[in-house]
Each structure stands twice: as structure tokens, then as C-alpha cells.
C-alpha positions in Angstrom: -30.9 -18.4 9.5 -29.9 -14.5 9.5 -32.2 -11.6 8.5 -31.4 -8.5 7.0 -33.5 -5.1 7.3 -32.9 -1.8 5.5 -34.2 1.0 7.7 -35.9 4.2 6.8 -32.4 6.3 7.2 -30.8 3.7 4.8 -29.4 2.2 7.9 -28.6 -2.2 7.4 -29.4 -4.2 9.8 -28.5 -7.9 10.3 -30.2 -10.3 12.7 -28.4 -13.9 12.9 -30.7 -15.1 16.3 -29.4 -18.6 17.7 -31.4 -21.2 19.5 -30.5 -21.7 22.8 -27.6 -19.3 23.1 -27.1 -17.3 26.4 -24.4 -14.6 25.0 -25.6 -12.2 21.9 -23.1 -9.5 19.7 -23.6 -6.2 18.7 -21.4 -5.4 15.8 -20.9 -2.1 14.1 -19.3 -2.2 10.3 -18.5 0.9 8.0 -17.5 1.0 5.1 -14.0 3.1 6.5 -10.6 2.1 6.3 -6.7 2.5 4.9 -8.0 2.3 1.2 -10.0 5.7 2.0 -7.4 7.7 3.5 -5.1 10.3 1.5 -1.4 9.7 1.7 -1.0 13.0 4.3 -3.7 11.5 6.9 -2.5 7.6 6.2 -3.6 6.0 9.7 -6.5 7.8 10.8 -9.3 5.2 10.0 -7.6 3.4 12.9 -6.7 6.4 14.9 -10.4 7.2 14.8 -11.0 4.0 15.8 -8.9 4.3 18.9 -10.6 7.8 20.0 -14.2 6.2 19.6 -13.6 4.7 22.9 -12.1 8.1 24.7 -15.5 9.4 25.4 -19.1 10.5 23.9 -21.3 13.6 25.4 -23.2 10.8 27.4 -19.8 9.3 28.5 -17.8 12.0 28.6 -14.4 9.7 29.9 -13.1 6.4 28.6 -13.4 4.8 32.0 -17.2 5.3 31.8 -17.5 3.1 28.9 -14.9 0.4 30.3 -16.6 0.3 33.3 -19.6 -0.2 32.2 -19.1 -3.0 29.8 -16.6 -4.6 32.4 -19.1 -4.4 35.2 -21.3 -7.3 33.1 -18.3 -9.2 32.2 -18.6 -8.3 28.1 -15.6 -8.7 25.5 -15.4 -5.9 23.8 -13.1 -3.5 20.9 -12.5 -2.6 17.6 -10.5 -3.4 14.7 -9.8 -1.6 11.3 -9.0 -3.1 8.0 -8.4 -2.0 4.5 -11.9 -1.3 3.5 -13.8 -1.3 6.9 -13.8 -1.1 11.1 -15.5 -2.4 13.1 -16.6 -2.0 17.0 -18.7 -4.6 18.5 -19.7 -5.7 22.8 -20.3 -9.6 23.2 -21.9 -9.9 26.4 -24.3 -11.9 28.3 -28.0 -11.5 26.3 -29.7 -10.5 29.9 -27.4 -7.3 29.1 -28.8 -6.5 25.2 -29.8 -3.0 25.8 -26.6 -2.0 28.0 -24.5 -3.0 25.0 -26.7 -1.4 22.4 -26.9 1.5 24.5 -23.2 1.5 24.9 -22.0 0.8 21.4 -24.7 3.1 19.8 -23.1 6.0 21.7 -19.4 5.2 21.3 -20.2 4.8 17.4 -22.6 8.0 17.4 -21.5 10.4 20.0 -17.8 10.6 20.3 -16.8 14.0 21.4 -12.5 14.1 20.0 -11.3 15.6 22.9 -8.1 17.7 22.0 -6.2 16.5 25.7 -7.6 12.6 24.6 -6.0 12.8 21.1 -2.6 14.1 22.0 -2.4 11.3 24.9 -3.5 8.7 22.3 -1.0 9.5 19.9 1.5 7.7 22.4 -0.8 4.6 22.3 -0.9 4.6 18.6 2.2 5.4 18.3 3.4 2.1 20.5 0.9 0.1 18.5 2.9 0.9 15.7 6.0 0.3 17.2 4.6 -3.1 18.6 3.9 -4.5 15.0 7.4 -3.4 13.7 9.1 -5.1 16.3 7.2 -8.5 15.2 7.9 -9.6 12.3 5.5 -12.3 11.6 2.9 -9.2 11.2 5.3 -6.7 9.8 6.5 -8.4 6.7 2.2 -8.8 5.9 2.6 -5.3 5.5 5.7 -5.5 4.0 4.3 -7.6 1.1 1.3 -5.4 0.5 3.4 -2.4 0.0 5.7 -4.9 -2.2 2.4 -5.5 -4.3 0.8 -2.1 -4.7 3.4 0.7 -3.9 2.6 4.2 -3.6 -0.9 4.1 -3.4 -3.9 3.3 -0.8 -3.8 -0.5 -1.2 -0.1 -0.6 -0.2 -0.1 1.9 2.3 0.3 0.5 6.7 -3.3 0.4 8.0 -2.0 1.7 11.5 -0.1 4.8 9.4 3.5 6.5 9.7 4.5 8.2 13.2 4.9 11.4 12.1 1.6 11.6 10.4 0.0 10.1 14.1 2.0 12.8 16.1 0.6 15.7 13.4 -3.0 14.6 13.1 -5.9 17.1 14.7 -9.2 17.2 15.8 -10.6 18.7 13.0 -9.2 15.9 10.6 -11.4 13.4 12.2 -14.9 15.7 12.3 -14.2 15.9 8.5 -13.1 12.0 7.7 -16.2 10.9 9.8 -18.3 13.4 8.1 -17.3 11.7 5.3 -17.9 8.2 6.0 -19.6 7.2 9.2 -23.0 7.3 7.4 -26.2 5.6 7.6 -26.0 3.9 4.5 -22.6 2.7 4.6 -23.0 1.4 8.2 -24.1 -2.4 8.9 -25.4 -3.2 12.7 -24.6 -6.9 13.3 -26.8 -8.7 16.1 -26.4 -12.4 16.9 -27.2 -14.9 19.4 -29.7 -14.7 21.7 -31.8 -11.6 21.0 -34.8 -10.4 22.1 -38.1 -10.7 19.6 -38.4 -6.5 19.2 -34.6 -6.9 18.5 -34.6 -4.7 15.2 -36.8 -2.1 16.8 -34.3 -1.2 19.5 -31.4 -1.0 17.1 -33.8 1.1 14.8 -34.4 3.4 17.8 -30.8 4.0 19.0 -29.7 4.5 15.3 -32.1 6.8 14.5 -29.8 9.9 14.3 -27.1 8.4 12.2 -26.1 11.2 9.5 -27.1 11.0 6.3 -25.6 11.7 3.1 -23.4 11.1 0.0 -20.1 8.8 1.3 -17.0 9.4 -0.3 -15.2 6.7 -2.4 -11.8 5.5 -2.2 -9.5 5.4 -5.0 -9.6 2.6 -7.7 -6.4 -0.1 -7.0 -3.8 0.1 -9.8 -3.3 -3.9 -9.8 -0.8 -4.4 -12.8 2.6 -6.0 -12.3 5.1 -6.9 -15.4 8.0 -8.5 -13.7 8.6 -10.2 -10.3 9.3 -7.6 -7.5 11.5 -8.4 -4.3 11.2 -6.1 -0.8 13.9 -7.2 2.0 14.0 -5.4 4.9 16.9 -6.3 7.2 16.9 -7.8 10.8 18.9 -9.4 13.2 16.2 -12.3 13.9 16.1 -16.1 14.9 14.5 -16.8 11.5 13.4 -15.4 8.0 10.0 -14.5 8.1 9.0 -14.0 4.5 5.4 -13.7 2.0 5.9 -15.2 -1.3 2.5 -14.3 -3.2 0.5 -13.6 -6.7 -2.2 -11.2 -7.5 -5.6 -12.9 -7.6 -9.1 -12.0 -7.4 -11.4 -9.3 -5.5 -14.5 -10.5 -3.8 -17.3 -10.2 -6.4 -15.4 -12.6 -8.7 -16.8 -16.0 -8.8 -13.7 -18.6 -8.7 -12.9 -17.0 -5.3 -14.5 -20.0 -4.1 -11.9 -22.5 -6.8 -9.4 -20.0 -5.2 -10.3 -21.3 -1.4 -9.8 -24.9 -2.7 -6.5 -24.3 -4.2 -6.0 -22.6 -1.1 -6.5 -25.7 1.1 -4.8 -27.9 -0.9 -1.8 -25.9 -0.8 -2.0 -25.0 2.8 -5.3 -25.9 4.4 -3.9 -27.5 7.7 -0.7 -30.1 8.5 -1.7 -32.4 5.7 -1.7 -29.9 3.2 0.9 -30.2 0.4 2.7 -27.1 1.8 2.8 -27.8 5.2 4.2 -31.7 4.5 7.0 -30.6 2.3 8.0 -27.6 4.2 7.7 -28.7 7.9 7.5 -32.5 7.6 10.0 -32.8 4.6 12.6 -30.0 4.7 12.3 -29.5 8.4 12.5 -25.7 7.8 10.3 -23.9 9.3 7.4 -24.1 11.8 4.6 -22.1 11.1 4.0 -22.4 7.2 0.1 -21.2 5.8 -1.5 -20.2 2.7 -4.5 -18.0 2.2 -6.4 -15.3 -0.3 -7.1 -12.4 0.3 -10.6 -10.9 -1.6 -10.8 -6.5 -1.7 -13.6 -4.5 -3.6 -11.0 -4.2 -6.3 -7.8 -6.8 -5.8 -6.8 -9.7 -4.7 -4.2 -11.7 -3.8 -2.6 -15.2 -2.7 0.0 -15.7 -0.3 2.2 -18.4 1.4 3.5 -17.3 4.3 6.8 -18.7 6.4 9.3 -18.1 9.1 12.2 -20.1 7.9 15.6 -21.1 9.4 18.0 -19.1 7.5 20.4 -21.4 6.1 17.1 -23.0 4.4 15.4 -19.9 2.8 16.5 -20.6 -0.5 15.2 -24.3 -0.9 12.2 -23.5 1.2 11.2 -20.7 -1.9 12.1 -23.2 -4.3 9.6 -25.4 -2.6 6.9 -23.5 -3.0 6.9 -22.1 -6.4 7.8 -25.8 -6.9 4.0 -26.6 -5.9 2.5 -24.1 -6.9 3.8 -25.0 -10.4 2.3 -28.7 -9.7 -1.2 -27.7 -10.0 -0.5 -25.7 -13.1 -0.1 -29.3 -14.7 -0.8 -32.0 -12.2 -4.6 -32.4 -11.9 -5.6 -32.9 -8.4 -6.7 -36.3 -7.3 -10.3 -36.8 -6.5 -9.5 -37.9 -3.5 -7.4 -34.8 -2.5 -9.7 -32.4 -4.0 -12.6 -33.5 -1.5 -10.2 -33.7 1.5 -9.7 -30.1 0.4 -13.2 -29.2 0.4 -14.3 -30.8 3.6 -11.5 -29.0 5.2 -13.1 -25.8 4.5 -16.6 -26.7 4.9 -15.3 -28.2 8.7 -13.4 -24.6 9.5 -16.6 -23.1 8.4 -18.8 -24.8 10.3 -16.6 -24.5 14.0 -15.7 -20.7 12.8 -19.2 -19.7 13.2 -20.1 -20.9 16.5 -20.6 -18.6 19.2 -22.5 -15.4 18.5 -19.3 -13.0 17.9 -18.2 -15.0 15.1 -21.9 -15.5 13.0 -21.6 -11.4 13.4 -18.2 -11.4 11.6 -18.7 -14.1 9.3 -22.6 -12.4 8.5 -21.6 -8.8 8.9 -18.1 -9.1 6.7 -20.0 -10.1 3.6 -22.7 -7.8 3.6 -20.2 -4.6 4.5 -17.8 -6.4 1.6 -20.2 -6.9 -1.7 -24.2 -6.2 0.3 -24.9 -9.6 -0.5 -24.9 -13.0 1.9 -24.9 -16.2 1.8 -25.6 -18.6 4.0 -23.3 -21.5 5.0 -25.5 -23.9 2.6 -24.7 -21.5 0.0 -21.2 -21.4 0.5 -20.9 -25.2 1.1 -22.5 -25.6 -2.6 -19.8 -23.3 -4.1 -17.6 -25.4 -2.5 -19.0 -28.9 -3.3 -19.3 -27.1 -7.5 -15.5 -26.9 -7.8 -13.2 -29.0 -9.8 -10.6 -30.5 -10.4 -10.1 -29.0 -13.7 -10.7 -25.3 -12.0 -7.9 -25.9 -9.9 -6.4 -26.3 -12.7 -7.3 -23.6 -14.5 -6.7 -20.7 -11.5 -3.4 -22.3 -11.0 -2.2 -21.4 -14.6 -4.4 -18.3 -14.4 -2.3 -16.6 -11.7 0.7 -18.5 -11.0 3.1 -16.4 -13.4 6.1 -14.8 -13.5 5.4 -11.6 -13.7 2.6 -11.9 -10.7 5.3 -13.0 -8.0 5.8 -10.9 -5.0 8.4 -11.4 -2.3 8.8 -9.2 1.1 11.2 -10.7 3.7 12.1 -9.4 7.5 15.7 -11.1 8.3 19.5 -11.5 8.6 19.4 -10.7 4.3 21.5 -7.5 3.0 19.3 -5.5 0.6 22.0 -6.7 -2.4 20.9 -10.2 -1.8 19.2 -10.9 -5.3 16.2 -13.7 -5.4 15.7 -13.3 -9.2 17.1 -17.0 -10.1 14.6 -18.0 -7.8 11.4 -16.0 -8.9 10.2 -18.1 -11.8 7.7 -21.4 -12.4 9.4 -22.4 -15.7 
């Protein structure tokens, strides 16, 4: 059971309490990320997110806040997607008001030291260069900038290195000023909480800023022909995303859409997975998922491939997809489906950390949640004939993406490949 407060300041508060649990989370969502940004401060949503933990008036260094949250053992960081970031402490429950204490100021009070900015931009910067020398992550990327291009949507969430090394202080006073607000700013507590639980969080948030947020741009999602992105590697395999544009988070067959989803690639059974790993022998990690935004969507197959097999291995896949486009889905496989996602469900959500993500990501997403009931009936509601129907509603020609990291000259065409009929 969760409960959600809105405070006097327009401040959301979430409260998912568990019996018998000894750790507890405090997680802190706003409505911040890539999709806000302009194209000449691309990264900062996750550069702020970085300097957050450099130091606050009451903690003036980053070692104070490490040390303090390492002295009682707690896990603790921050993240940055698309449309939000995060910052959250789990942390034994005896040690509640530390961690609100602690996260309230980091999220409130950070100070944006100039000397701490320019010695972050090398951390950033290495992040960066991290996730462009793996290639598993990088071609994710890859794909969205294959999907949506020039604008927000398609642009890296960690942000181009000359735009890091040029970034000042005064760009992230004014971005926080227009976003870190009381009203687009969730506070996540779960596990075991104390019984005046909302009335701390209400007292350490009482001076979040008010005012009017500023919205992101609207996603151009149209597509009229396949597109192909190839970005070349010297590499032990092909890592590639082969995907469609789907649905964004408010639409209701996102739920038909996670069926599909598991049928295609929900775990080693899955129809994917068998013909891919068990079958062709080409590749070893092979997974299918959707992706739900404010305003787009999309599904994915994703595959690091042995080389010489690429070709068959794409073949493969649009081969399946195509399947459920005129193959109804047996009864039987359509509730292994199902109870595959109601099981991942159920284990996903159970330590204290995760009912904050998986309670705090919907209500920061669309300011609505549902419960795990609610979601296993949405589940349970889905048939055979809507797999069906989302299969020929989005596996089309013109909808296919491809972005591959590899051993593949830019010449290399794909376009006898990228088709269903």
C-alpha cells in the first residue's frame, strides 16, 4: 500500500511503508532531464546532477556528504534520464533523519562552486568517454539519435565534451531556477518509516522554490522510410538496436505492448532469445523492451552478434516480429507471457529502494499510480487478438530503425534487409 500527499508548497510526497523492513529510501524525482535542455547546454541536467553532491552551505565539501552517509553504511547517488533525475540514500531506517537531512540539503542547498565545476568537468568528461568506449550502451544512444535526430529526444543525456568543458556557473543557477521546483518535485519514502514520516519530509522541504516550470519541447515522432546509423569499430562483435516507434506512457495498450514484449524477448524461453541464441548460435545477450516518454515511444531488440552472422540474425528478428502480425499467439504462450511479467514485477519491487523507483517513476512520469494489483489486471485484460493488433499497428516499414557499433564501413547498405513484406 503507498500513500501520496500534496503539501501546502505544491510539494508530492509518496509514502510506500513496509512491514517488517529494517532499511527505508529517500528518493528525490524532478521533472529535469535531456528533453529540457537547449542544443548549446545539451548535458547539463546530468552535469547538475554531478555538482549536487560537490557541496551545500551546510556541507560546504563533497567529502562531508560522503562521509556522512558512508559512516552509517547507506547506498547512495543519482541518476538522470530523459525527462527526470533522481538522488536518493537507502540506509538503515534507525538513520531516517540523517538521510533526509542529508538529501534535503544536497537537493536544496548546493552552492556550484566555480573551483568544483571546472574539476568535475574532467569527471564528466571521463563518464562520457566511458560510455563511448562500451558499446553495448553507446549504440542505445546511437539508436535514439537514429530515431529522433536533431532535436531533444535524440540528443546524448550525458552531452557533447565541448559543451561540458564550456558550461558555467551561472548556467546551472538559471536551469535550476527553472526546474527544481516544488511542484515538479516528488519525495519518495519507503520501507520502514517512522509514523510522523510525512511531517519530517514536510519540514525539511519547506523552502523548496516556487513557481512556473519551464516545459520541454514537443517530440517530432514521424518517420517515412526505414533509417540506418553505423558507426564503425574494431570490436569482438556487432552490437546493434533494431526498433519501431511505439507508444508514450499515457497510452493504454502500453500494457499489450509489455506482453508483446515478453513474448518476443521476456527471458531465455522467449521467441527471440530461442531462435537467436539457442537456434542460430549468434549472439549472447539478446533482449527486447519499450520504452514509454511523455510524448514517444518506442520498441527495441537489442543484440551483440558475431559478425559473420549479423545479416541472418536481422533477418530473424523482423522475421518474428512479422509472426505476430499474422500468427495469433497461443493461449498457452500468451499467459507464460503474462506471468513472466507479473513474476519480474513482483521480485522488482522488493526491498525498499526499488518500491521508491517503481512508486516514484510513475507518479514523476503521468502523476498517477497504480498499484501492483492494478498493473497485474492490465496484464491479465490483454489478448491475444491485441497482440495482434499492436503487432500490425507498429511493425512497418517505414517505423524501422537500425544503429550498429562494429567492424561495418558506413557504405554497407541494410536496405534489402529493412522490410516485413
Amino acid at each position: 500500500m503507498f500513500q501520496k500527499h500534496t503539501l501546502q508548497n505544491g510539494l508530492r510526497v509518496v509514502l510506500a511503508p513496509q512491514k517488517d523492513a529494517r532499511a527505508m529510501t529517500l528518493l528525490v524525482l524532478v521533472e529535469a532531464g535531456s528533453k529540457y535542455e537547449t542544443k548549446e547546454l545539451n548535458g547539463l541536467s546530468h552535469f547538475l546532477e554531478h555538482m549536487c553532491f560537490k557541496g551545500t552551505i551546510k556541507r560546504p565539501h563533497p567529502i562531508n556528504i560522503a562521509t556522512e552517509l558512508d559512516q552509517i553504511g547507506a547506498e547512495y547517488n543519482a541518476f538522470t534520464g530523459h525527462e527526470s533525475t533522481g538522488y536518493y540514500a537507502k540506509a538503515d531506517a534507525r538513520h531516517f533523519d540523517l538521510v533526509l537531512d542529508v538529501i534535503s540539503d544536497l537537493y536544496l542547498n548546493p552552492t556550484f562552486e566555480t573551483k568544483e565545476i571546472e574539476t568535475e568537468k574532467g569527471v564528466v568528461i571521463e563518464e562520457i568517454n566511458m560510455y563511448e568506449d562500451t558499446p553495448m550502451r553507446n549504440v542505445q544512444e546511437l539508436f535514439l539519435n537514429t530515431v529522433y535526430g536533431d532535436q531533444p529526444a535524440g540528443w546524448p543525456l550525458g552531452g557533447r565534451k565541448e559543451i561540458i568543458r564550456a558550461i558555467k556557473r551561472e548556467d546551472f543557477i538559471t536551469y535550476r531556477g527553472e526546474h527544481y521546483l516544488s511542484n515538479a518535485t516528488v519525495v519518495i519514502a519507503a520501507g520502514a518509516l517512522p509514523d510522523d514520516v510525512k511531517e519530517r519530509i514536510e519540514a525539511s522541504f519547506s523552502s523548496m522554490p516556487q513557481g512556473t516550470k519551464k516545459d520541454k519541447l514537443a517530440v517530432i515522432d514521424t518517420q517515412e522510410k526505414p533509417a540506418t546509423f553505423i558507426k564503425y569499430k574494431e570490436s569482438d562483435q556487432t552490437h546493434f538496436v533494431l526498433g519501431v516507434r511505439a507508444y508514450h506512457v499515457f497510452d493504454p495498450r502500453r500494457y499489450q505492448l509489455e506482453v508483446l514484449s515478453a513474448i518476443l524477448g521476456g527471458g531465455m524461453s522467449s521467441r527471440l532469445f530461442q531462435k537467436i541464441r539457442g537456434d542460430l548460435g549468434a549472439a549472447y545477450y539478446v533482449r527486447s523492451g519499450a520504452e514509454f516518454f511523455s510524448d514517444s515511444g518506442l520498441f527495441v531488440t537489442s543484440v551483440g552478434a558475431e559478425h559473420s552472422k549479423l545479416e541472418i540474425t536481422l533477418e530473424a528478428i523482423l522475421k518474428e516480429y512479422a509472426r505476430l502480425k499474422h500468427e495469433p499467439v497461443s493461449e498457452g504462450e500468451l499467459q507464460k507471457a503474462k506471468d513472466h511479467l507479473k513474476g519480474g514485477l513482483v521480485l522488482s519491487i522488493e526491498t525498499s529502494d526499488a518500491l521508491a523507483s517503481f512508486y516514484g517513476g510513475q507518479e514523476i512520469a503521468t502523476k498517477t499510480i497504480h498499484d501492483p494489483e492494478e498493473v497485474f489486471r492490465q496484464v491479465d485484460a490483454v489478448t491475444a487478438k491485441d497482440i495482434m493488433d499492436i503487432a500490425n499497428d507498429i511493425f512497418k516499414d517505414q517505423h524501422l530503425n537500425l544503429a550498429l557499433i562494429g567492424p561495418i564501413t558506413e557504405d554497407h547498405s541494410f536496405e534489402k534487409i529493412l522490410h516485413f513484406e
